[in-house]
N, C-alpha and C positions, 0 to 999 in steps of 0.2 A: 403734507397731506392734502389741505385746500389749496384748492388754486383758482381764482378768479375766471380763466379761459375753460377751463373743465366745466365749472358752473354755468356760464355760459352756455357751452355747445350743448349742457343735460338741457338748461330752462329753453333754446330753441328747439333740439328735437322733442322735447315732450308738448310745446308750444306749437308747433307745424300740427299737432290735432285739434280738428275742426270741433269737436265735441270740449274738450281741454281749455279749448278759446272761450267756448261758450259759457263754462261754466266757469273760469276766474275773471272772464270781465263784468259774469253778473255780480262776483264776489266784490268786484271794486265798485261798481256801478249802484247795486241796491245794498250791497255790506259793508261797505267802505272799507273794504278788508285792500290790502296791496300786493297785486300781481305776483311782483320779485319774491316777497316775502313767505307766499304761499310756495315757489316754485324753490326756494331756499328749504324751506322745510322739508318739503317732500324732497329734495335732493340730499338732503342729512340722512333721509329716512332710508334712501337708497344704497349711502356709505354706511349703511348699520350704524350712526351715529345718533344718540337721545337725547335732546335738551331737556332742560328743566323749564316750567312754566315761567321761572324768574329770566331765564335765559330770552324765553321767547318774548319777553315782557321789553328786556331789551334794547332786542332787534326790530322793536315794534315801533318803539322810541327813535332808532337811526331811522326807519323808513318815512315815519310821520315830519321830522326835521326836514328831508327832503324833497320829499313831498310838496310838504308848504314853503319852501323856497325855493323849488327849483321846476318842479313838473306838474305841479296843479296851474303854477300861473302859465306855465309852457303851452300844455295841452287846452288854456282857455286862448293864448294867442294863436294856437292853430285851429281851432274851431273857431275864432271869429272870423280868420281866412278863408276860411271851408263855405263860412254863411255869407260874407260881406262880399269877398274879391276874386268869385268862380269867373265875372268876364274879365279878368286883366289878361293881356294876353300871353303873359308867361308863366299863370296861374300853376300849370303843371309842374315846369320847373321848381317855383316856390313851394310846392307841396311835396316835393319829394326832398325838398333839402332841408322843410320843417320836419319831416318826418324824419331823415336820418337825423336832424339834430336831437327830436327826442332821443330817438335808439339810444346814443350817447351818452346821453342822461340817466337812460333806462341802465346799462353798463356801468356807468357811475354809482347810481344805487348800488348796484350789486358788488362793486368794488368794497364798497363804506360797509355791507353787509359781510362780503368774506372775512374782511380784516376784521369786523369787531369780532366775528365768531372763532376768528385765530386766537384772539386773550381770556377764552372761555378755558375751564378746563372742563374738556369734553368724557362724556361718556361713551366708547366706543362698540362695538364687537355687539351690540346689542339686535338681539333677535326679532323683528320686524317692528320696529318703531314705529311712532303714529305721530309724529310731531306737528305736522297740521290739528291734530284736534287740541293742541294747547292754543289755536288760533283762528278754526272756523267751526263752526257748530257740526255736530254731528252729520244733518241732511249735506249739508255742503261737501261734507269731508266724505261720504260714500257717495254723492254725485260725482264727484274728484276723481275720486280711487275708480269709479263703475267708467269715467271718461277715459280714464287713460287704457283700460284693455284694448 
């Protein structure tokens, strides 16, 4: 039923919105809430699939592991490049191969994130789920919903 490459293509087309971007990078930015995490949910919400708040409690847990060891230190080694090493002269090269390295990582999460969600036993068939509001405050979760039209 899950499959890692399906999650994928859903969290990049609904990610290619400019409004979508705007409002889960504030969610990481000012909420410390997690990108993947939020776009996991609302992708359950889309298979008519319901977590439990213990469920999402979690998934919150694999993100925060990763997070702190893999892509918070990442994302500060490529923002020190960003700041420090814009005249090297092969800065653009290095910027684009830090930045597919994150993607990778970003994939990675999402990997750690389907599998755990495969040992859940899932509630399925359910009639329009809201799984994000077990994990972003209400305003957040109708700026979400109002971004993706």
């Amino acid at each position: 039923m899950l499959s890692r490459d399906a999650f994928w293509q859903y969290a990049c087309t609904i990610y290619q919105n400019e409004q979508v971007q705007q409002v889960l990078l504030e969610c990481q930015d000012r909420h410390d809430k997690n990108v993947n995490l939020c776009l996991l949910l609302d992708y359950l919400s889309y298979l008519n699939v319901q977590l439990t708040e213990q469920q999402t409690c979690e998934l919150e847990a694999v993100v925060k592991q990763i997070d702190r060891e893999l892509l918070v230190p990442y994302r500060a080694t490529r923002k020190q490049a960003k700041t420090r090493y814009q005249a090297y002269p092969d800065y653009q090269q290095l910027r684009a191969s830090l930045l597919a390295t994150e993607l990778e990582l970003e994939k990675l999460q999402q990997h750690h994130l389907i599998e755990h969600v495969k040992t859940f036993s899932l509630q399925d068939h359910v009639k329009d789920p809201k799984n994000l509001l077990h994990y972003l405050p209400k305003s957040l979760y109708t700026r979400f919903q109002h971004a993706k039209l």
